[in-house]
N, CA, C and O atoms as a GROMACS GRO file, in nm:
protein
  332
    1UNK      N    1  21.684   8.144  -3.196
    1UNK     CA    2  21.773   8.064  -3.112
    1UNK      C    3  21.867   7.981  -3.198
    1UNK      O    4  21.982   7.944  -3.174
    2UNK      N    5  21.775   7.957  -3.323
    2UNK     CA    6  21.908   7.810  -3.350
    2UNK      C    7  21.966   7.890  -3.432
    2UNK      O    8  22.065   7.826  -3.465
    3UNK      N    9  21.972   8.045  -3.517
    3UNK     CA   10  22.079   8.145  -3.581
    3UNK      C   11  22.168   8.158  -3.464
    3UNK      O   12  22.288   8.150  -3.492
    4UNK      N   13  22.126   8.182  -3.291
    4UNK     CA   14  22.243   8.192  -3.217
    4UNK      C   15  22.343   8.088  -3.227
    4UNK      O   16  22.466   8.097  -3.221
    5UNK      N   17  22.273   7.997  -3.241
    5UNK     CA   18  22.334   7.857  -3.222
    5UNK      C   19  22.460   7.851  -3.325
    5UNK      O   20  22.573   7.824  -3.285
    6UNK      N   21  22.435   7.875  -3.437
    6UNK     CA   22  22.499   7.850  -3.593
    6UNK      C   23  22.567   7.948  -3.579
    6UNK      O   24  22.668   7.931  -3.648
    7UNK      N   25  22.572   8.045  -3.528
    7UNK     CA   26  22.681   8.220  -3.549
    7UNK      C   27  22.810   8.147  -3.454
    7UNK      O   28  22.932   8.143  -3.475
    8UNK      N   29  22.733   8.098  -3.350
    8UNK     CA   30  22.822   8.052  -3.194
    8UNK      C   31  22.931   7.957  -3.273
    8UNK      O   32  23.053   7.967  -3.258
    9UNK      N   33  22.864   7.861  -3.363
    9UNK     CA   34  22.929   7.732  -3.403
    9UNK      C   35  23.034   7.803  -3.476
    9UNK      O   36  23.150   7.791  -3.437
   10UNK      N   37  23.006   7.875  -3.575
   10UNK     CA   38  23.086   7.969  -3.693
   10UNK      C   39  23.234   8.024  -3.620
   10UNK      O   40  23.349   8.003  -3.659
   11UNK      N   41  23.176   8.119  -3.474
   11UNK     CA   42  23.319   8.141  -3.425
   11UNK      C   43  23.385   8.034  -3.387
   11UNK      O   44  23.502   8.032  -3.424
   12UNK      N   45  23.344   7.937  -3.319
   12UNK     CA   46  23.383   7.845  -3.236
   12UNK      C   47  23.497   7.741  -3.375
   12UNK      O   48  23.597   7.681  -3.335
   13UNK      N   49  23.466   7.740  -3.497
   13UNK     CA   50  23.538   7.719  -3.589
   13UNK      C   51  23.662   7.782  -3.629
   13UNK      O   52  23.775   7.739  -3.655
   14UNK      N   53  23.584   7.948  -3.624
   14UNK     CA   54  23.729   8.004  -3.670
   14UNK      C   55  23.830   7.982  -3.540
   14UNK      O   56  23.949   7.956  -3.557
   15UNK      N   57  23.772   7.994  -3.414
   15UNK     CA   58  23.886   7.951  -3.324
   15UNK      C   59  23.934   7.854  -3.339
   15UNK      O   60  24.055   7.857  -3.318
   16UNK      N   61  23.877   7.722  -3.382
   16UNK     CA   62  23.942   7.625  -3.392
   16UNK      C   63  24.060   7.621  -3.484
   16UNK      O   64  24.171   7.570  -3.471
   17UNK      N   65  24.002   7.691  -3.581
   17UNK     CA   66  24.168   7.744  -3.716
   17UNK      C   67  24.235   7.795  -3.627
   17UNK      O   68  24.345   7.743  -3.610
   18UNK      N   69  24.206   7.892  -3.555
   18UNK     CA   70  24.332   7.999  -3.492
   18UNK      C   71  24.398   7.881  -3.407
   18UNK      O   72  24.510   7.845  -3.445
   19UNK      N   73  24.357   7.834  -3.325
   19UNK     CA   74  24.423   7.772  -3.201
   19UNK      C   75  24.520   7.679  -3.301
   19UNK      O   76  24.639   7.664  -3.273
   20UNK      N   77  24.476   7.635  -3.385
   20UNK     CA   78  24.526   7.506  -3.443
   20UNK      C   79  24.717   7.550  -3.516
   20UNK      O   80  24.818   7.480  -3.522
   21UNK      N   81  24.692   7.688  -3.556
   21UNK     CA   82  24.741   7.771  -3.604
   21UNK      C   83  24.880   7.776  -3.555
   21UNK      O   84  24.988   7.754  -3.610
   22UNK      N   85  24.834   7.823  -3.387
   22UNK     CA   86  24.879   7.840  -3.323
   22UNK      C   87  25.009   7.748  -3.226
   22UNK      O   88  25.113   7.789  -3.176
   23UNK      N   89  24.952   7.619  -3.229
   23UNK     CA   90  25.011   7.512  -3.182
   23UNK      C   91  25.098   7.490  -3.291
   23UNK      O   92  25.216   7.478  -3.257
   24UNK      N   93  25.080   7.482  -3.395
   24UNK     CA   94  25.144   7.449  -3.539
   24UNK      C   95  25.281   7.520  -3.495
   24UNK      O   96  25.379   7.455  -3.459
   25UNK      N   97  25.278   7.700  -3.503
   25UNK     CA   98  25.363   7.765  -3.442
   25UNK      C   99  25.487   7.763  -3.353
   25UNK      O  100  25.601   7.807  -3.369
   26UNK      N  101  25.409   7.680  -3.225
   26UNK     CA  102  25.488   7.659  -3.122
   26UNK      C  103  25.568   7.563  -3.153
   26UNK      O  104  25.683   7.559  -3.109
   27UNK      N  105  25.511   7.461  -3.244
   27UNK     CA  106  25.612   7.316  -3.298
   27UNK      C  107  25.715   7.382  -3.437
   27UNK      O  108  25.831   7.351  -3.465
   28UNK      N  109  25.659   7.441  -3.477
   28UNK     CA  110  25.826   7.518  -3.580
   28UNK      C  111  25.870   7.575  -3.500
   28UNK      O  112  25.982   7.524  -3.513
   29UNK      N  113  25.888   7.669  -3.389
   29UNK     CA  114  25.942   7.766  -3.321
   29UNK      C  115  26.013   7.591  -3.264
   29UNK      O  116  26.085   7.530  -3.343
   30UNK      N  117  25.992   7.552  -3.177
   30UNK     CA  118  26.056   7.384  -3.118
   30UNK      C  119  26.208   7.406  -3.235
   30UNK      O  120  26.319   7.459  -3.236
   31UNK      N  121  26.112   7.320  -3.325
   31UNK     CA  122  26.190   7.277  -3.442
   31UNK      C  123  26.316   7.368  -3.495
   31UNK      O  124  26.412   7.330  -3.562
   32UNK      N  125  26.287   7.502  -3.444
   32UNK     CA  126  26.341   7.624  -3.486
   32UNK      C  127  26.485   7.611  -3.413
   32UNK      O  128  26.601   7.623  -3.452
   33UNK      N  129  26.435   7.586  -3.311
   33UNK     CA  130  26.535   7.608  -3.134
   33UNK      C  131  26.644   7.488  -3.167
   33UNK      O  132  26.766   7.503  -3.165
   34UNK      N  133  26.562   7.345  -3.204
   34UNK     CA  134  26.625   7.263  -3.224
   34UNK      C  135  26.757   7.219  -3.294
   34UNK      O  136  26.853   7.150  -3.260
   35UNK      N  137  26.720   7.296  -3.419
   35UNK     CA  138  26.795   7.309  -3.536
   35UNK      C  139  26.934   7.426  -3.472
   35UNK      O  140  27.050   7.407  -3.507
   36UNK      N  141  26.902   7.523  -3.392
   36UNK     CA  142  26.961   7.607  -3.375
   36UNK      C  143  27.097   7.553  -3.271
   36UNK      O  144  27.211   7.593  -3.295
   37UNK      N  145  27.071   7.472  -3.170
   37UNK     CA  146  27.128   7.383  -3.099
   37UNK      C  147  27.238   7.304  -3.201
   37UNK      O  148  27.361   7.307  -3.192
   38UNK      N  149  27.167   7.243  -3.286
   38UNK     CA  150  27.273   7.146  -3.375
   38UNK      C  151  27.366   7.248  -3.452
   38UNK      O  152  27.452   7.191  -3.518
   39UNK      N  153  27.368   7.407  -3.458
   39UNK     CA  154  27.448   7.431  -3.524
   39UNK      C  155  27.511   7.545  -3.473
   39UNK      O  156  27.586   7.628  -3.524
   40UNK      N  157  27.457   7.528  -3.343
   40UNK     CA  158  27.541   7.663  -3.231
   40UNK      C  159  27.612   7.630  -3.109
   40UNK      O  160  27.687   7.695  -3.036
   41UNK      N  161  27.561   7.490  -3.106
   41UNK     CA  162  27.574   7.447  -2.938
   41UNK      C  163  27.711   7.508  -2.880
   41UNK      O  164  27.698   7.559  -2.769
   42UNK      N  165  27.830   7.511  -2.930
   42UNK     CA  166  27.913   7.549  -2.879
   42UNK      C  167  27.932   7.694  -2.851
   42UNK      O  168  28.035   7.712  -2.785
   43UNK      N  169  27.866   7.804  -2.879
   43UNK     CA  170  27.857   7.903  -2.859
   43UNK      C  171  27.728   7.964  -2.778
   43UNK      O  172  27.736   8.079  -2.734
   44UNK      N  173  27.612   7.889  -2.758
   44UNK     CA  174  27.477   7.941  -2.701
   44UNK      C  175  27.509   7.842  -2.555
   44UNK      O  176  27.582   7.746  -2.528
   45UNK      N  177  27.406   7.931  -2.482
   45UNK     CA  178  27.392   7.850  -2.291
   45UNK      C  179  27.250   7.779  -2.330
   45UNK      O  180  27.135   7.806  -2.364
   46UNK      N  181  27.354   7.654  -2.298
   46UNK     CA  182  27.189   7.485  -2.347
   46UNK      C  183  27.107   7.544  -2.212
   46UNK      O  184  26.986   7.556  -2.232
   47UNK      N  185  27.140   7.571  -2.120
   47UNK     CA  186  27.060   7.551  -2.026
   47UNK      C  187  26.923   7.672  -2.013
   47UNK      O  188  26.811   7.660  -1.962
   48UNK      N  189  26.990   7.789  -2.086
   48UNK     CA  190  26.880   7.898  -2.112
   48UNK      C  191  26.773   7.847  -2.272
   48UNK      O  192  26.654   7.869  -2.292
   49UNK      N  193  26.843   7.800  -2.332
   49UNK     CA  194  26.776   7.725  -2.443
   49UNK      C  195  26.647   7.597  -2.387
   49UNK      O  196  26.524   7.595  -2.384
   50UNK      N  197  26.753   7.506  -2.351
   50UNK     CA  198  26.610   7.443  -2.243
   50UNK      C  199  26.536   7.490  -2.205
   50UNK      O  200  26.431   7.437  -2.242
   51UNK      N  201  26.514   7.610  -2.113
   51UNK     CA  202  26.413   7.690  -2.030
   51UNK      C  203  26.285   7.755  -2.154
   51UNK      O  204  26.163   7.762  -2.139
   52UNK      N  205  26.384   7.802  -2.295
   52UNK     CA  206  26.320   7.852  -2.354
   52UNK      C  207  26.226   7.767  -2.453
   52UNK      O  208  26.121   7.791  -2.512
   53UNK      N  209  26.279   7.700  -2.447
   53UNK     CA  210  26.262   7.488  -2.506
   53UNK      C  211  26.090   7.468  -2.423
   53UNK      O  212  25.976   7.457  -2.468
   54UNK      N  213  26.145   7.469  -2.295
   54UNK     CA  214  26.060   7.423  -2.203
   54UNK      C  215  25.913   7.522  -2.215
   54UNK      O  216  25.794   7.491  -2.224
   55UNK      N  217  25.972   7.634  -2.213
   55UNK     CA  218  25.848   7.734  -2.178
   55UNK      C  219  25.747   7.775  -2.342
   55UNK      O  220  25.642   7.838  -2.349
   56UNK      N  221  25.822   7.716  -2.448
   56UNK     CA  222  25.670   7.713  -2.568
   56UNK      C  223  25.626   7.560  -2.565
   56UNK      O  224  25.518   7.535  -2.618
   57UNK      N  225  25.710   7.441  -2.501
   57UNK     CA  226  25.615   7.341  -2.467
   57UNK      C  227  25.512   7.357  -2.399
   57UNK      O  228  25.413   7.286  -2.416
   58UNK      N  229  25.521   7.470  -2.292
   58UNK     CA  230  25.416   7.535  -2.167
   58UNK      C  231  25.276   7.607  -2.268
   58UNK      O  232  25.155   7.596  -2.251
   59UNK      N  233  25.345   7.670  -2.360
   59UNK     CA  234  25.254   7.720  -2.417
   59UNK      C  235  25.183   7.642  -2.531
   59UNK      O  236  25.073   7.683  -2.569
   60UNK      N  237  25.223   7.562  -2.571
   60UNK     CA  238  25.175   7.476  -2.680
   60UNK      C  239  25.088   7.381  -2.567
   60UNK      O  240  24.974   7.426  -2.557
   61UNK      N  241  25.098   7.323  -2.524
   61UNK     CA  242  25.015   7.250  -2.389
   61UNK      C  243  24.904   7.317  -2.355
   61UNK      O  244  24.794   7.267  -2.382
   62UNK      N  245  24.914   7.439  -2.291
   62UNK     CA  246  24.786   7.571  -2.267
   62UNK      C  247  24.679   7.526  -2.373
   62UNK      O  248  24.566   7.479  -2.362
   63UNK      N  249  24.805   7.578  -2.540
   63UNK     CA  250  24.695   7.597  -2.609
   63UNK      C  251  24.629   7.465  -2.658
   63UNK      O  252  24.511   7.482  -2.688
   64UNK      N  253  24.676   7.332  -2.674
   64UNK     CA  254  24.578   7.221  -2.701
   64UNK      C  255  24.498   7.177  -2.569
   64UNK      O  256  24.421   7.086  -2.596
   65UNK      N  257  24.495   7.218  -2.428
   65UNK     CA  258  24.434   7.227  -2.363
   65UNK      C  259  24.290   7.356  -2.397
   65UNK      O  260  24.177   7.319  -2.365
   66UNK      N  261  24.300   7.440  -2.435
   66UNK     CA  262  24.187   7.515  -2.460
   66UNK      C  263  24.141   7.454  -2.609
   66UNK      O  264  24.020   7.456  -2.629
   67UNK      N  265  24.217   7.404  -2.705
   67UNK     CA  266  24.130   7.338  -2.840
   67UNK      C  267  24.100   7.224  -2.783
   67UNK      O  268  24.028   7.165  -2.863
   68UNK      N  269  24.119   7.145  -2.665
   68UNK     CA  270  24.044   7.013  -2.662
   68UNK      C  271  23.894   7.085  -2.574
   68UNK      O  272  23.783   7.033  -2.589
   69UNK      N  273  23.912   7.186  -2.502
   69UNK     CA  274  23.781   7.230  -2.437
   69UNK      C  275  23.680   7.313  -2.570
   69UNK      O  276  23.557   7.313  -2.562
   70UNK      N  277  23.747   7.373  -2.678
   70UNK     CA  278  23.689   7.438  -2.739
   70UNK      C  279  23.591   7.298  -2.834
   70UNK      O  280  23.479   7.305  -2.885
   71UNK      N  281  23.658   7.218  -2.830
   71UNK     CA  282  23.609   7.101  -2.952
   71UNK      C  283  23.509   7.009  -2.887
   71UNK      O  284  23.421   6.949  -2.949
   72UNK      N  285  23.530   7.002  -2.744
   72UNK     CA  286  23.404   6.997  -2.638
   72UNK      C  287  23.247   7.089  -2.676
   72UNK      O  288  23.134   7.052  -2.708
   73UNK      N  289  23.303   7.202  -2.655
   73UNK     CA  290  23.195   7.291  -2.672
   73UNK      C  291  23.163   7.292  -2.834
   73UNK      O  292  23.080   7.375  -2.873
   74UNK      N  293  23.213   7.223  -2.912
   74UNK     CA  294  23.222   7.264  -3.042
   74UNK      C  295  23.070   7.122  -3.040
   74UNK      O  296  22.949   7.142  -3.053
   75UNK      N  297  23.143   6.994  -3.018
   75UNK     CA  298  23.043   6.889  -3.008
   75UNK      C  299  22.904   6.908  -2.953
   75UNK      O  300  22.807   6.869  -3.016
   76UNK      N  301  22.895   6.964  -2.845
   76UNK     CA  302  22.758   6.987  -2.744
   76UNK      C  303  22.695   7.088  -2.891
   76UNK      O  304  22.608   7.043  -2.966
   77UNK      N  305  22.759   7.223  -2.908
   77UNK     CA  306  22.666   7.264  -3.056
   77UNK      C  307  22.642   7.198  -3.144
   77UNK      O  308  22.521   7.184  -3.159
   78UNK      N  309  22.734   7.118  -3.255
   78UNK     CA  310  22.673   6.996  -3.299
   78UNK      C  311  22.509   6.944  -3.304
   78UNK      O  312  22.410   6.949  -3.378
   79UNK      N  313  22.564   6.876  -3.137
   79UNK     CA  314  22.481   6.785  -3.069
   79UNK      C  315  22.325   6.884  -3.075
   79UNK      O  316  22.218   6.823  -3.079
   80UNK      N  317  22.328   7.048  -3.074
   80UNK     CA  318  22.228   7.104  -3.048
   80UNK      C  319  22.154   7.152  -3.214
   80UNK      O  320  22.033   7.175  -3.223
   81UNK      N  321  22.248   7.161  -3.335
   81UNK     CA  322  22.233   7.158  -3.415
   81UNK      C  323  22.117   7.078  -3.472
   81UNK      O  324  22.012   7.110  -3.527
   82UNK      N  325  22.182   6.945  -3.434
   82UNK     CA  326  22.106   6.886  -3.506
   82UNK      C  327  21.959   6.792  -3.433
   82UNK      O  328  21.916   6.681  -3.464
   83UNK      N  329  21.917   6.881  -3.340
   83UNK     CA  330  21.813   6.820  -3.297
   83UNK      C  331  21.689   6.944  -3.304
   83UNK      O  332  21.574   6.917  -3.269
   0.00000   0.00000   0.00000
């Protein structure tokens, strides 16, 4: 039982890299868009940029919503670890 426990914890880590990874991502891709604005605006539609703006904030949100549940479940193993 407590090798299940420790294998469980092990993935539950590497997800935590991935997700973390991941959000990282969505904030250069931001940063990406951002930059792109300051040196296109007059030629790109702001308003499809916003949407596209808007919709990896959607996804960056998702994903620190599933790393704050994963880091939940990460604690309760912990918590089972060490008793």
């Amino acid at each position: 039982m407590e090798n299940d426990i420790a294998d469980k914890y092990e993935h539950l880590l590497e997800e935590e890299k991935e997700l973390s990874q991941k959000i990282a991502t969505c904030e250069q891709c931001v940063t990406a868009v951002l930059g792109c604005i300051e040196q296109h605006s007059d030629s790109i539609h702001l308003h499809t940029v916003e949407d596209v703006v808007g919709l990896i904030h959607t996804i960056s949100s998702d994903l620190q919503t599933e790393l704050l549940h994963l880091r939940l479940e990460k604690s309760v193993m912990t918590s089972k670890l060490n008793t």
